[in-house]
N, C-alpha and C positions, 0 to 999 in steps of 0.2 A: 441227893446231896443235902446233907443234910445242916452244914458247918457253912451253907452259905450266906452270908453277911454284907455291911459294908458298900460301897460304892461297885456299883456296873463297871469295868471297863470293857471296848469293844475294839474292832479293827478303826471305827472313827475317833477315836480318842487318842489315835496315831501322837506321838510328842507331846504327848498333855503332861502335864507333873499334878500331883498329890500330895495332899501332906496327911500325912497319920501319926498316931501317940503309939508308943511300948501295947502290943497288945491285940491290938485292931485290925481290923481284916477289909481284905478286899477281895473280889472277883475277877479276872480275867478271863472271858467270854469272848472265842473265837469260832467263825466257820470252817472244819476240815473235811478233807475227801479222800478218807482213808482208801478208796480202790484204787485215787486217780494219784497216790504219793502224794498228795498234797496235808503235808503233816506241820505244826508248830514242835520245835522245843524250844523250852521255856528255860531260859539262864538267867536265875536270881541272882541280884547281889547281896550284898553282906546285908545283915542285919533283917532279912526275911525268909522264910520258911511254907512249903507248902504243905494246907491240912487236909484237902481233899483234890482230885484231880479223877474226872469223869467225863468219859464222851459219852453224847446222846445223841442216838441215829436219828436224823430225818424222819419226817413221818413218809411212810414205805405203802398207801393200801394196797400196790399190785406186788408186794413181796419182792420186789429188785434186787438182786447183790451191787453192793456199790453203792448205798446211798448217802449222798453226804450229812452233815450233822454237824454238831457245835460240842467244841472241847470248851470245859471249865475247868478252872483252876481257882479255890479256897488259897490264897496266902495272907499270911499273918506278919505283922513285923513282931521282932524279939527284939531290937534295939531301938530308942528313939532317932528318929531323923531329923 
């Protein structure tokens, strides 16, 4: 990932607010269990945009299918808030 930037956010940041400028980026860093359906979608509002969006498996050493891992999402705002 390369575009990642800006403030952490995680599942404890639950109802936090932020404030950012035209431009500036931030992180949204969640745990998913893509075997177990346990998935995010992410529904921006107006005025932000996302630059990069990557899951990374779990560290796996005995090779498992199913292991969980952390969805990122790079979003940028395009408008001031």
């Amino acid at each position: 990932m390369q575009n990642k930037k800006g403030q952490v956010i995680t599942e404890t940041d639950s109802e936090k607010n932020i404030s950012l400028k035209k431009g500036e980026n931030f992180t949204v860093s969640l745990r998913e269990d893509p075997s177990a359906v346990y998935l995010w979608e992410l529904n921006l509002s107006n005025g932000l945009s996302i630059l990069d969006d990557e899951y990374i498996e779990g560290l796996n050493p005995e090779h498992l299918t199913g292991v969980p891992g952390t969805h990122l999402w790079v979003i940028e705002t395009t408008n001031e808030k």
